[in-house]
C-alpha positions as CSV (number, residue, x, y, z in Angstrom):
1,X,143.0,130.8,127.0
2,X,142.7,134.1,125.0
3,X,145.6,136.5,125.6
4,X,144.2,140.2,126.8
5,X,145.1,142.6,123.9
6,X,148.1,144.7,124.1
7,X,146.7,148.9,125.1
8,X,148.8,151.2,123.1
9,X,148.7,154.8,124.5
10,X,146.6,157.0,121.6
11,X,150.1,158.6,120.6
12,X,151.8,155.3,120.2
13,X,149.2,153.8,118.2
14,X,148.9,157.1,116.1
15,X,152.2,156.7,115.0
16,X,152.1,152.8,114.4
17,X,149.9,153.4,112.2
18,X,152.2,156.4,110.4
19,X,154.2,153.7,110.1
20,X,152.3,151.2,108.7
21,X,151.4,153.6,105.7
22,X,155.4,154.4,105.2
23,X,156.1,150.9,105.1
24,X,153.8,150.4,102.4
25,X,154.7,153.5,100.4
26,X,158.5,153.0,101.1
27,X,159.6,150.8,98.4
28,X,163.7,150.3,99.6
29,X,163.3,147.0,101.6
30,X,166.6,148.5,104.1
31,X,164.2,151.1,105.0
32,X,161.1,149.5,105.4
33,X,163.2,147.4,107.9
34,X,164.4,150.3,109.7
35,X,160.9,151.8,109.7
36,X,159.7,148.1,111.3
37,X,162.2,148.2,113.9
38,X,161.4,151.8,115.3
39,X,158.2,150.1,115.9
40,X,159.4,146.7,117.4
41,X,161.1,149.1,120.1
42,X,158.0,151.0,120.8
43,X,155.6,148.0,121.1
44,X,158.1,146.3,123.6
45,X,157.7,149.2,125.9
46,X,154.1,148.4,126.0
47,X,153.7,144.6,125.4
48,X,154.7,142.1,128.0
49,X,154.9,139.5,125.9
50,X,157.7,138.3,123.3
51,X,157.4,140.8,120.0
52,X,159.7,140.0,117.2
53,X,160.4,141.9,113.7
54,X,159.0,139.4,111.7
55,X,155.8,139.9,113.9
56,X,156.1,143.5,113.4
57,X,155.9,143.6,109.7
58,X,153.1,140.4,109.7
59,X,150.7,143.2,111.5
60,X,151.9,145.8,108.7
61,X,151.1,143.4,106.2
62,X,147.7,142.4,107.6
63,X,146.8,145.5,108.9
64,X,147.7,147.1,105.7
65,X,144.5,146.3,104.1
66,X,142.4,148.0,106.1
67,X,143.3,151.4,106.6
């Protein structure tokens, strides 16, 4: 059964995606951790489901393509 898609607020997805373009351009992998985290917190508060780090940075990657 298809999960329903997580609905990020238009401010919180604004600054996903600020986030996705400093974690490409960012080229200190400390940072580009810290950068993912600040993330992982702010799609917890809006996901019910279990969000990890390492699935934080696999949407950066994917998503990274296509902006």
């Amino acid at each position: 059964m298809p999960r329903k898609p997580t609905e990020l607020p238009p401010a919180v997805a604004r600054r996903f995606v600020g986030d996705m373009r400093a974690f490409h351009a960012e080229p200190n992998p400390i940072k580009r951790d810290e950068i993912a985290v600040r993330q992982l917190d702010a799609l917890r508060q809006h996901h019910t489901g279990k969000v990890r780090l390492a699935d934080v940075k696999e949407m950066f990657e994917q998503m990274g393509n296509h902006t």
